[in-house]
N, C-alpha and C positions, 0 to 999 in steps of 0.2 A: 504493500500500500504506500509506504516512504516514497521509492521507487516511482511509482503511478502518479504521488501529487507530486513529485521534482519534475516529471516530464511535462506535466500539466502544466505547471508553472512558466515551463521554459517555453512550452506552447505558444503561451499565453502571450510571452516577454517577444517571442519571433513575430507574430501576430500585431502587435502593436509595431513593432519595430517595423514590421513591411510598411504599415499604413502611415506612417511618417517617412519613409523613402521610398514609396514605391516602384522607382526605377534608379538601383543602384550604379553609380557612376554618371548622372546626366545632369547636365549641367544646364538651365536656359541661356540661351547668349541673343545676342541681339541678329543674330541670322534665323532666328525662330520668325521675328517679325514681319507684316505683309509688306509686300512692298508697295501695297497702295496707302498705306499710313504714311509712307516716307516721302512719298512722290504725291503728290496731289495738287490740286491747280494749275497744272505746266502750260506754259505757254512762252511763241516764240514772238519777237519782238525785234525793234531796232534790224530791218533786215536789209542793210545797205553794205555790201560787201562782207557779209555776215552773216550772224543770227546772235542775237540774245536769247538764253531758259532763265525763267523767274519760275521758281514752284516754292512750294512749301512742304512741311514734313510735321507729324505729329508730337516730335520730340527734337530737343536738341540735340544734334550732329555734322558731323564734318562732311559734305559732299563736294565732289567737281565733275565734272564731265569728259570723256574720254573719246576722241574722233577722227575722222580721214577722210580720206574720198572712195571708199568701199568696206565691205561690208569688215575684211577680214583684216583692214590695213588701219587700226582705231590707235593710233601712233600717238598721236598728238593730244596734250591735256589742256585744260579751259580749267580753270581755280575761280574759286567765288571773289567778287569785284572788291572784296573788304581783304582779301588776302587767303593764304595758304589753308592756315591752322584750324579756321574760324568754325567753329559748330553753331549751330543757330538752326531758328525753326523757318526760318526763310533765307531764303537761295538765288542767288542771281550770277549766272556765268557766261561769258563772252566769247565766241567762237569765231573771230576773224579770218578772213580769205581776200586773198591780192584783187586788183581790179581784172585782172584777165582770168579768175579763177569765177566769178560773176558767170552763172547760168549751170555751175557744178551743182552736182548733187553731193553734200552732206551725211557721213554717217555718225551716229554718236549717240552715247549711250552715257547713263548717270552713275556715278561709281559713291557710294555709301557708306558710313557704317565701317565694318571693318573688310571692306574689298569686295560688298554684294553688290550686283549691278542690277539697272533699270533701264527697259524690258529686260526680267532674266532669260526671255528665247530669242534674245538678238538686238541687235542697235535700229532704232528709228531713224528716221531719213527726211532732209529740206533741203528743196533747190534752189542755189541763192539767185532771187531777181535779175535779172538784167536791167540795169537803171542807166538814167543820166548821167554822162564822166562830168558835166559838171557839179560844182559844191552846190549843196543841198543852201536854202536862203537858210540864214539861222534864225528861229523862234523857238522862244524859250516861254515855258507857264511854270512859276515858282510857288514857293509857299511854304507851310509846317505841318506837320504831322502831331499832334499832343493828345495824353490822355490826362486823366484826373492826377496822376503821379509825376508830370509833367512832359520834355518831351521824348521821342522814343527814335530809336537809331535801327535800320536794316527792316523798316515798313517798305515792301512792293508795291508804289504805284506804276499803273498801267492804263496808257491813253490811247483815244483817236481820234478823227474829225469828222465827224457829218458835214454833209455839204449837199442840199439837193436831195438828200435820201439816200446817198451813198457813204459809206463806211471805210477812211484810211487802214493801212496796216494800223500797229499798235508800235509804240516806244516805250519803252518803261524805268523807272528809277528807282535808285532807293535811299531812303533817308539817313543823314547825319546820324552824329552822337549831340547836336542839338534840335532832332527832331527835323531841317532843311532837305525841302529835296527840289530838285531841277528838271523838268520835263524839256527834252529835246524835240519839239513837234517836226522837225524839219528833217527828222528822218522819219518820218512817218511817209508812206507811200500811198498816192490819192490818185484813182483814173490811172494808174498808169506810170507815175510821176513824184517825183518828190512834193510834197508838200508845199504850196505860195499860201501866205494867208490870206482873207478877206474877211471885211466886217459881216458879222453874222454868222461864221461857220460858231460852230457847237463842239466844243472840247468835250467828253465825256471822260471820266479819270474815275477808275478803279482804284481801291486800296484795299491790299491783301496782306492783314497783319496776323498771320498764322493765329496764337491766342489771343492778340491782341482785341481780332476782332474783323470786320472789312466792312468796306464802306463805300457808298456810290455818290458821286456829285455828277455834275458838268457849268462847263461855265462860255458866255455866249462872245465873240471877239468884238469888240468894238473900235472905233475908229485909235480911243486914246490909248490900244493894245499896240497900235503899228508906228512904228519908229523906222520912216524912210522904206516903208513896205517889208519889214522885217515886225515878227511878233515880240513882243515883250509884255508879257502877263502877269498879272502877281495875282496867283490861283486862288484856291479857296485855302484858306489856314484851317483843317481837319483835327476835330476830336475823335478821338474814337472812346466809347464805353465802355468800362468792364464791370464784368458785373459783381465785382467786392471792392471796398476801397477802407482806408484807416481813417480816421480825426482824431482828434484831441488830447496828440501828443503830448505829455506833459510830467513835471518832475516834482514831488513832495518828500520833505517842504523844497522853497526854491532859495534855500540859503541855508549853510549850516557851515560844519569844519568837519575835522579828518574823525571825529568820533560820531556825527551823524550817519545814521541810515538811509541812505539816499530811495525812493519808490519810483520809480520810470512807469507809466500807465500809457495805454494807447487803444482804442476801440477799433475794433473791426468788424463792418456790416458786410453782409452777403443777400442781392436778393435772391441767387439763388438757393439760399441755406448752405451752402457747401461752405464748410471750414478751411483754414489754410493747411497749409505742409507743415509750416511754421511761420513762426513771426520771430526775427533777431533784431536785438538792439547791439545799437554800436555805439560804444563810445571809445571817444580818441583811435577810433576806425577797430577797437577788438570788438568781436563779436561776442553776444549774451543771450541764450536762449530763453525768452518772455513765456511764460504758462500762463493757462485761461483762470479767472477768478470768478467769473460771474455773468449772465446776458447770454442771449442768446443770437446767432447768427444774423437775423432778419433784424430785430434790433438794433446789436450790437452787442459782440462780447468784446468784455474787458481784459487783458492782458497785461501782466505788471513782471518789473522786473526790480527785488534790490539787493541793494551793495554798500559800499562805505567808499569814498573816494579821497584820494592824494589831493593836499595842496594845489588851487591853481583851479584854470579854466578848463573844464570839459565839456567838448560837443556830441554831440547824440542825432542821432536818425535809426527808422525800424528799415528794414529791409523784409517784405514778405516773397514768401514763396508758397507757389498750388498749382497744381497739376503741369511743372516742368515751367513755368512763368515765375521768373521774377521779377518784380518791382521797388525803386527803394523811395524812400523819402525825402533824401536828401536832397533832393531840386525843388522839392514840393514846396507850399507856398505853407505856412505850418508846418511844415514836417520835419524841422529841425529846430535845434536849438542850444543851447551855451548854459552850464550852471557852474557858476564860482563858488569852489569852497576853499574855508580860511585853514590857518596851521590849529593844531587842537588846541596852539597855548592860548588862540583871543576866541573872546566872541564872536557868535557867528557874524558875521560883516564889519568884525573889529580888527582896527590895526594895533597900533600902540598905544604909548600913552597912558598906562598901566588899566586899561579896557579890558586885559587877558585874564587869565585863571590866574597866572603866576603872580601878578604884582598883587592882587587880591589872597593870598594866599600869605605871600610875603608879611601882607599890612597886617595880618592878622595873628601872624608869629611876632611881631618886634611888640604889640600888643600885651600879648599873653607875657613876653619876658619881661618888656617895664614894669605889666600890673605884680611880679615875680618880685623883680627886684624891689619894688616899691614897702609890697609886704615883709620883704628880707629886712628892710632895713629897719621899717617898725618896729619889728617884733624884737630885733638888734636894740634899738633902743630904750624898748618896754623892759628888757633882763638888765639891762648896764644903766639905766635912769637913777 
């Protein structure tokens, strides 16, 4: 029977043990994932000796594009327009060909992740226009891109002209690290043709900010757009929405010294109820991870964070993160902030000038010894009188 419940046991223990690894040695890695999460909204653009892909991907990662002029000859690499390294949920890569290369066929395929490609049964394919050798007129439509956190860098916009009921190719940009982006119309291809402007054509401009969000405008050309028959626009300045945001960053108390407890608070609503990853406070740029106190998502929950802090000025902002999106506060218009605190020897906003613990401490020692000596010498006099 001993015998009987030790195997039972061990049964039991293998049993559990499978259902917590059910398949020993396997590892998830990021080639499990679809490649339609990665690749989504592709589109080509800017196709004047060229092609531009502006796409977007479900998560942040490093892509470029790989290509030639056949199927099997994908030699040549295209890196995203922000540089090498750059992971991101939006994608913008530049695929140049000479002017006598103009009417070639294009092969190229999107390389991912850790070396998966897009299509994985083979490279897609664009034949570059045959256009005018001469320069495209230059017109340009400017503007911003901002959210409620301020403004936002590597948002995809993507434009074209109506004219008559007809539709240019598309040109597309992407935005600064102050949120600026620059729409190039004059490579946009119309009828046939590069792009002339006239009063009245119809900009139409996309913006494709992977979490951030996207967004549709257009804006109509007017006479005060053209500078010598050249466009010069200042587009629409675009918010985009998300749907959680923080307020009422704030620190208690807002003055103390090195023996205060400093409380760092900051509220975050969600309309859609969904909670963040985390919320981190920085101060003097280290990171501090803030937990939930109280309130609810739609609301507003509270998250606090405290500490004791060194002599001297400290600055602060939250940084949130949820569902691969981060956002910080430090541009935000409140979302930062400065608290001075003193040495532990003064009061809180005290300097000198015997304002501190110590001279106060002192006064009350040389006290106690006069009222000492004072009595010494009475009572000296009371025995020898």
């Amino acid at each position: 029977m001993k015998n009987s419940g030790r195997l039972f046991v061990l049964a039991l223990l293998g049993m559990i043990l499978a259902a917590a690894f059910p398949m020993a040695g396997f590892v998830p890695t990021a080639n499990a994932q679809s490649s339609d999460e990665v690749v989504m909204d592709l589109e080509i653009s800017d196709i004047y000796c060229g092609l531009t892909l502006t796409w977007v991907s479900a998560e942040k990662m490093p892509a470029h594009v790989i290509w030639g002029f056949s199927e099997s000859g994908l030699s040549n690499q295209a890196y995203d327009v922000r540089g090498e390294d750059v992971e991101s949920f939006t994608h913008m890569c530049r695929i140049d060909v000479s002017y006598n290369d103009m009417g070639s066929t294009v092969y190229y395929q999107i390389v991912y992740g850790d070396g998966n490609v897009y299509p994985p049964d083979g490279p897609m394919n664009f034949t570059v226009p045959v256009l005018d050798s001469e320069p495209p007129t230059p017109g340009v439509v400017y503007g911003t891109v901002n959210t409620t956190f301020g403004p936002v860098d590597g948002i995809i916009l993507r434009a074209s002209v109506e004219r008559n009921g007809n539709a240019s190719s598309l040109v597309a940009a992407m935005t600064d690290d102050k949120g600026r982006y620059s729409l190039d119309m004059s490579l946009a291809v119309l009828d046939g043709n590069f792009y002339r402007p006239q009063v009245g054509d119809v900009i139409h401009i996309d913006v494709q900010g992977g979490p951030y969000g996207t967004y549709s405008t257009t804006a109509t050309v007017s006479s005060s757009d053209l500078v010598d028959g050249s466009l010069y626009m200042h587009g629409p300045d675009i918010t985009l929405s998300l749907p959680f945001s923080v307020s009422n960053l704030s620190v208690s108390p807002e003055s103390g010294n090195e023996n205060t407890n400093f409380t760092f608070s900051v509220v975050y609503t969600a309309s859609d109820s969904i909670g963040p990853d985390s919320i981190v406070l920085y101060i003097d740029g280290t990171p501090h991870n803030m937990t939930p106190e109280g309130g609810d998502f739609i609301h507003g929950a509270t998250y606090t964070y405290s500490t004791r802090l060194s002599a001297g000025d400290h600055t602060f902002y939250v940084v949130v993160e949820r569902g691969g999106l981060t956002v910080s506060t430090e541009n935000m218009a409140g979302g930062h902030g400065t608290v001075t605190v003193s040495s532990a020897s003064e009061q809180p906003g005290g300097g000198g000038g015997g304002t501190g613990t110590f001279p106060w401490l002192y006064a009350g020692v040389v006290v106690v010894v006069v009222v000492a000596l004072t009595l010494g010498y009475l009572l000296y006099r009371r025995r020898n009188g």
